[in-house]
Backbone as CSV, one residue per row, in Angstrom:
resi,resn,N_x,N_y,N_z,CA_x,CA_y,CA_z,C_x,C_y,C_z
1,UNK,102.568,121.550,89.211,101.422,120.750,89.633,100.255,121.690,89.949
2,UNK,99.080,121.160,89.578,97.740,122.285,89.717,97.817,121.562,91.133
3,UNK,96.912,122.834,91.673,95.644,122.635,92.852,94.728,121.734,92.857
4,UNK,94.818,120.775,92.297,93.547,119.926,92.234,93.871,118.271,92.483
5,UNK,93.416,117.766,93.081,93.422,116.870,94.025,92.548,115.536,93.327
6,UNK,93.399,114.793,92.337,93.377,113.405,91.619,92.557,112.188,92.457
7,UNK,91.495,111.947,92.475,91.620,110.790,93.653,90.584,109.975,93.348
8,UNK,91.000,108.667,93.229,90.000,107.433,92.626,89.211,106.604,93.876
9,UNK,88.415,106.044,93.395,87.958,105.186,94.537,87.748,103.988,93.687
10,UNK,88.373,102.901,94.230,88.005,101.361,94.009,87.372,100.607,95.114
11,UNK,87.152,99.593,94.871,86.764,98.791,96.166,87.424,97.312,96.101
12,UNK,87.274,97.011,96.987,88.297,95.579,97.265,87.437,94.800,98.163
13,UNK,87.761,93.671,97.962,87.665,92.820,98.687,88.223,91.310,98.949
14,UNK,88.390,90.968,100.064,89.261,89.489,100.393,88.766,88.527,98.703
15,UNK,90.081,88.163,98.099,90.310,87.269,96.553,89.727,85.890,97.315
16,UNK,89.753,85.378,98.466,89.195,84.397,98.807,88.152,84.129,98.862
17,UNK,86.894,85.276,99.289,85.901,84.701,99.396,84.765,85.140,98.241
18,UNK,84.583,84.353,97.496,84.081,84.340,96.407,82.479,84.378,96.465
19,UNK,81.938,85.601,95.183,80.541,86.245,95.546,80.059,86.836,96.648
20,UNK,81.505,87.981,97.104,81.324,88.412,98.271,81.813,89.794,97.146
21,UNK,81.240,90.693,97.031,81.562,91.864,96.634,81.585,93.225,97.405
22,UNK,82.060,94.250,97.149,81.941,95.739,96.997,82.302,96.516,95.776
23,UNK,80.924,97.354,96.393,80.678,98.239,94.855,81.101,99.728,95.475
24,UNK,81.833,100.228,94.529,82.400,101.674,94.901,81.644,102.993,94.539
25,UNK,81.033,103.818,95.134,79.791,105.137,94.865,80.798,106.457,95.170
26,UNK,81.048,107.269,94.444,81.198,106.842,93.142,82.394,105.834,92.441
27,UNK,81.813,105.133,91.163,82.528,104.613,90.631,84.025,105.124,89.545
28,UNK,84.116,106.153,89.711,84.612,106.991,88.787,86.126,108.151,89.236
29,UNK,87.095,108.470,88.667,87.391,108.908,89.134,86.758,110.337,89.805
30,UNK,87.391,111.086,90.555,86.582,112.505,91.404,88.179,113.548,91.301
31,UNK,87.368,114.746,91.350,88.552,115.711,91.518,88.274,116.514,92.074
32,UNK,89.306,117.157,92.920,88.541,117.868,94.161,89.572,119.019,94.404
33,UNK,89.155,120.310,94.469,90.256,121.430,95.216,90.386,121.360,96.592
34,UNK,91.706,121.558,96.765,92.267,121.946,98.338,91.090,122.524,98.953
35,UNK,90.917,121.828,100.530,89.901,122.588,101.821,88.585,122.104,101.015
36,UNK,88.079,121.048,100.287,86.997,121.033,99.907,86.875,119.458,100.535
37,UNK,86.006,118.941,100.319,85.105,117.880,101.391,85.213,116.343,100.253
38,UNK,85.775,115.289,100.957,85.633,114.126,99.757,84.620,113.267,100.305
39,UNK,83.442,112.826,99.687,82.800,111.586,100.078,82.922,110.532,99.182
40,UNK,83.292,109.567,100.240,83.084,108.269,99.015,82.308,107.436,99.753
41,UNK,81.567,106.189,99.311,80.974,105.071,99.987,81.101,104.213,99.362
42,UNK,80.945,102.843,99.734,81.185,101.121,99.490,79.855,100.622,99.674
43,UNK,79.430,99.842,99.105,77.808,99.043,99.104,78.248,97.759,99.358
44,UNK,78.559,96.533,99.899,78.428,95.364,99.997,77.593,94.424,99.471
45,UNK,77.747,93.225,99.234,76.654,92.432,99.161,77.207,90.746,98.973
46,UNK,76.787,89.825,99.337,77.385,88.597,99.565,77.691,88.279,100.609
47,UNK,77.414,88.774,101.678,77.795,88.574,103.184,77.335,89.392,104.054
48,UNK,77.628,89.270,105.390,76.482,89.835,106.652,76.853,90.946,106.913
49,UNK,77.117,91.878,106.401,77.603,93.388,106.494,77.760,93.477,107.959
50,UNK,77.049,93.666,108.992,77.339,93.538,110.193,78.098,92.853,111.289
51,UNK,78.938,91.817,110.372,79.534,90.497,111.017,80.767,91.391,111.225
52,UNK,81.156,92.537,109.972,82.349,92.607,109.294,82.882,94.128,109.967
53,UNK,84.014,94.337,110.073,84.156,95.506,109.646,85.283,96.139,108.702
54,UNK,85.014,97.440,108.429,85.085,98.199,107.121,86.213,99.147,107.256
55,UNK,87.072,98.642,106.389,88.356,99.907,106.571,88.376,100.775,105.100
56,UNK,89.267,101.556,105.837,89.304,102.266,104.242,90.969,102.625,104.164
57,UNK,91.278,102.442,102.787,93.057,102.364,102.806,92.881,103.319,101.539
58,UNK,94.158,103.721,101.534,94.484,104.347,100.313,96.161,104.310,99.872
59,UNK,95.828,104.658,98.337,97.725,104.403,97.671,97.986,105.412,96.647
60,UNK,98.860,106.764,97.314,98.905,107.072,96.752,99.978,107.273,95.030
61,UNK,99.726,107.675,94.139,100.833,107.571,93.274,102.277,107.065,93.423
62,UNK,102.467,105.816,93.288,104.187,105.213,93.457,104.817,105.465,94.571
63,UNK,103.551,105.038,95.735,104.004,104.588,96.854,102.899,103.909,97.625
64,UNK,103.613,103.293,98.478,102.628,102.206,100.027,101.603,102.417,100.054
65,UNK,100.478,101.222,100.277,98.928,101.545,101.218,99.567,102.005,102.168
66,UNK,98.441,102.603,102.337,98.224,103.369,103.828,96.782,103.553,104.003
67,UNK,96.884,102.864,105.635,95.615,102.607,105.749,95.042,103.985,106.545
68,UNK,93.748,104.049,106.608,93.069,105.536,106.980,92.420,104.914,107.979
69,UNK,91.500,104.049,108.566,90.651,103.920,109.059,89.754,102.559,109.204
70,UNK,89.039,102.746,110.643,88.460,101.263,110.535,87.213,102.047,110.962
71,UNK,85.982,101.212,110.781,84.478,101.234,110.772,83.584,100.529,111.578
72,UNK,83.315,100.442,113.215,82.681,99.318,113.162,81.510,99.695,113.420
73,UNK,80.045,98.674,114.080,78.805,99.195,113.744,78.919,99.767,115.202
74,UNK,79.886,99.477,116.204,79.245,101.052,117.101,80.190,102.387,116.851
75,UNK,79.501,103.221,116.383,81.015,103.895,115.571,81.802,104.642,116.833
76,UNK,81.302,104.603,118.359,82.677,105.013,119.029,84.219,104.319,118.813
77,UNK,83.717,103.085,118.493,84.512,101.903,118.447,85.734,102.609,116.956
78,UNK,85.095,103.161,116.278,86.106,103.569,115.102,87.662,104.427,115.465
79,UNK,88.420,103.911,114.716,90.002,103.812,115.117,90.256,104.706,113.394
80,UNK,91.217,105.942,113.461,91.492,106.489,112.292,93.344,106.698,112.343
81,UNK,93.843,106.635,111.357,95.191,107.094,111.320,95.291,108.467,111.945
82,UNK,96.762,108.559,112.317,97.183,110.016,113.058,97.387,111.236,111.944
83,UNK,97.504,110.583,110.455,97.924,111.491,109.532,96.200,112.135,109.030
84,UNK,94.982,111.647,109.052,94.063,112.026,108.984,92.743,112.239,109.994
85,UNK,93.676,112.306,111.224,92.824,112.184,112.628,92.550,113.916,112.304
86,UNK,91.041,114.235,113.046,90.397,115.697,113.026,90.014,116.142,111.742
87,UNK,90.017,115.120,110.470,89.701,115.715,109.362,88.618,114.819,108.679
88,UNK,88.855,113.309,109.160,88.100,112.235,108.545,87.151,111.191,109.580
89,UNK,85.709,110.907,108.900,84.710,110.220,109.603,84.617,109.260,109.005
90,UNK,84.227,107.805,109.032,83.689,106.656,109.001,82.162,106.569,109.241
91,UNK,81.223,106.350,108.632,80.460,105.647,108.845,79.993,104.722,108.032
92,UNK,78.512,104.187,109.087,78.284,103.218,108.233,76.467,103.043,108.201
93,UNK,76.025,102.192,107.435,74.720,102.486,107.363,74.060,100.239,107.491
94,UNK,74.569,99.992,108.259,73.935,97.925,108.165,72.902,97.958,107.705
95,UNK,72.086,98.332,107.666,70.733,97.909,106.914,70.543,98.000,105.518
96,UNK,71.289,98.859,105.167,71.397,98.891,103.324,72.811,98.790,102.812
97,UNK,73.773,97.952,104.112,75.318,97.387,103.646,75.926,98.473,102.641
98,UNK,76.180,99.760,103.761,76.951,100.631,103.239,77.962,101.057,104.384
99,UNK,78.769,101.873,103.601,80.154,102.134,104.631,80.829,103.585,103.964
100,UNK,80.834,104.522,104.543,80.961,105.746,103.731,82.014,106.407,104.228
101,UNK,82.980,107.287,103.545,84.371,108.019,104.125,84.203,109.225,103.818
102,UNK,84.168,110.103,105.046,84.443,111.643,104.941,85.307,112.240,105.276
103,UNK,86.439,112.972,104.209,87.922,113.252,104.399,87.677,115.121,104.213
104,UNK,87.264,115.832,105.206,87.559,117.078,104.985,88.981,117.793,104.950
105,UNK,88.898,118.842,104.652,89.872,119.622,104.596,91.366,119.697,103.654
106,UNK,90.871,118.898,102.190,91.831,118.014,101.419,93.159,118.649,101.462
107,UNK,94.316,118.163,101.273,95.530,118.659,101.010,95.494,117.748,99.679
108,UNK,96.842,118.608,99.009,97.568,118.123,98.145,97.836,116.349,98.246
109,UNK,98.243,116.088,99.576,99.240,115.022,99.901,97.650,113.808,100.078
110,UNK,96.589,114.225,100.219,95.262,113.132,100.123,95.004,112.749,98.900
111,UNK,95.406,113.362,97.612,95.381,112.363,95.986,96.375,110.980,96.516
112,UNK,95.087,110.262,96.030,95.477,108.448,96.177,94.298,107.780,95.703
113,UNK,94.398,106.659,95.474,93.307,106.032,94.905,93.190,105.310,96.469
114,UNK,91.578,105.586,96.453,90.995,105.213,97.835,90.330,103.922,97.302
115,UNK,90.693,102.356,98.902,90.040,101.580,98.963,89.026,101.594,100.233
116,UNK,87.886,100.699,100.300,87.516,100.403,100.912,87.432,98.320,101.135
117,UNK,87.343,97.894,102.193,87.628,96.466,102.243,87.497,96.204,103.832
118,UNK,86.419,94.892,103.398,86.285,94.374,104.568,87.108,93.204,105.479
119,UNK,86.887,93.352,107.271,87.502,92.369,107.376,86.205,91.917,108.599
120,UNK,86.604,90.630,108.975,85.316,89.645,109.667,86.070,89.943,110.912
121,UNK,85.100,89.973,112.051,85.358,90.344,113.101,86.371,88.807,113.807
122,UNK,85.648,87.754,113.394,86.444,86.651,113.872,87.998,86.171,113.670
123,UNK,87.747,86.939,112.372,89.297,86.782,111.785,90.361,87.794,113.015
124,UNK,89.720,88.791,113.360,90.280,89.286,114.066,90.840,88.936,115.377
125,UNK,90.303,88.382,115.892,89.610,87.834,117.259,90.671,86.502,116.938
126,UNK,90.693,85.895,116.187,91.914,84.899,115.737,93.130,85.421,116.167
127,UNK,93.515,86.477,115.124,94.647,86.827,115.283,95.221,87.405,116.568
128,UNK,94.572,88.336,117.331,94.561,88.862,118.239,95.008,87.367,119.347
129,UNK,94.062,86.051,119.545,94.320,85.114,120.425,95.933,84.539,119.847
130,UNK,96.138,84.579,118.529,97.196,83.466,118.183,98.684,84.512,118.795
131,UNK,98.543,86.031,118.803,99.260,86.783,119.112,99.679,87.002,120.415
132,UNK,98.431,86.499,121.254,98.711,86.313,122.739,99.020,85.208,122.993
133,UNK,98.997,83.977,122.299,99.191,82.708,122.817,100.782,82.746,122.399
134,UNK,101.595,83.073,121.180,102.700,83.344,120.751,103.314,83.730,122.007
135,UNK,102.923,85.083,122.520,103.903,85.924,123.578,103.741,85.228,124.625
136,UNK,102.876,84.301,125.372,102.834,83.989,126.249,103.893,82.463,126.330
137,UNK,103.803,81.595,125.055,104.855,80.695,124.879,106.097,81.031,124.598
138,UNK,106.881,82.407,124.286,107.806,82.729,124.264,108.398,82.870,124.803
139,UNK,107.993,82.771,126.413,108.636,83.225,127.321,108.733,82.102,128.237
140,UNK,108.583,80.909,127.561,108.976,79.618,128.469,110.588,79.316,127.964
141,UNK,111.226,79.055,129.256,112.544,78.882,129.044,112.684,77.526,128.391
142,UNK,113.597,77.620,127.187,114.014,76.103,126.484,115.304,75.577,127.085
143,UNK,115.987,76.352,128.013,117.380,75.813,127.865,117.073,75.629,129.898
144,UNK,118.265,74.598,130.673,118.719,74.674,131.787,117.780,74.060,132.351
145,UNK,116.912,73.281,131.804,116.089,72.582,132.878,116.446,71.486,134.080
146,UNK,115.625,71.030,134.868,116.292,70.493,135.840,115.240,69.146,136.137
147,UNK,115.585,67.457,136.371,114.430,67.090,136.514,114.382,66.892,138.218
148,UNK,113.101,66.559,138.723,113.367,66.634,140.157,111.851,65.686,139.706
149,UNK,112.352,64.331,140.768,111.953,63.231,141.336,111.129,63.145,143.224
150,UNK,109.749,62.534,142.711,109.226,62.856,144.229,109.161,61.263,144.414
151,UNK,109.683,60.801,145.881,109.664,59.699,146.307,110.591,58.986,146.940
């Protein structure tokens, strides 16, 4: 195997919501040597770029996504995997609905075809409530009840 570091960028986005795109910069594959710097970015368009936020996943050759990272518009707020924590930045640019990934220090093991893909903050905010409402009904006892009569 050479030194050189295979790595595509596509872009994705939710199959549901239709005329909601991302465009991938570059579009093409990229090749990159070990310890050298990857940028990629995502352009949006069809929706409120700011509503949303922006992850970036990747897959490499004949195996699992794996996700890298989330994006939001205050970027303290950004959350990165432990396998690319100290090497990779997120940002993002709302006013011209961009979202950009900086993966320094490449290894071998970073060839993957990189996504980027959005998710809506509400959707989140869903899941997050339906996850607390779950644990909190789980823990009502179904069995041994007792009835008790006032009067």
């Amino acid at each position: 195997m050479t030194n050189t570091l295979a790595l595509l960028l596509l872009a994705f986005s939710l199959p549901c919501c239709t005329g909601q795109t991302m465009e991938s910069i570059p579009s093409s594959s990229v090749v990159k040597q070990p310890r050298e710097t990857l940028s990629l970015s995502c352009r949006g368009s069809g929706f409120t770029f700011s509503c949303c936020t922006m992850n970036w996943i990747r897959q490499p050759a004949g195996e699992a996504l794996e996700w890298i990272g989330v994006g939001y518009s205050t970027a303290s707020r950004n959350t990165y995997a432990s396998s690319v924590q100290g090497r990779v930045e997120i940002s993002r640019d709302d006013s011209n609905s961009m979202v950009s990934l900086r993966l320094s220090n490449l290894k071998p093991e970073d060839s993957a075809v990189y996504y980027c893909a959005k998710d809506a903050h509400w959707l989140k905010e869903a899941e997050r409530l339906y996850k607390n409402l779950n644990n909190m009904f789980s823990h009502v006892p179904t069995g041994g009840s007792r009835r008790y009569e006032v009067g």
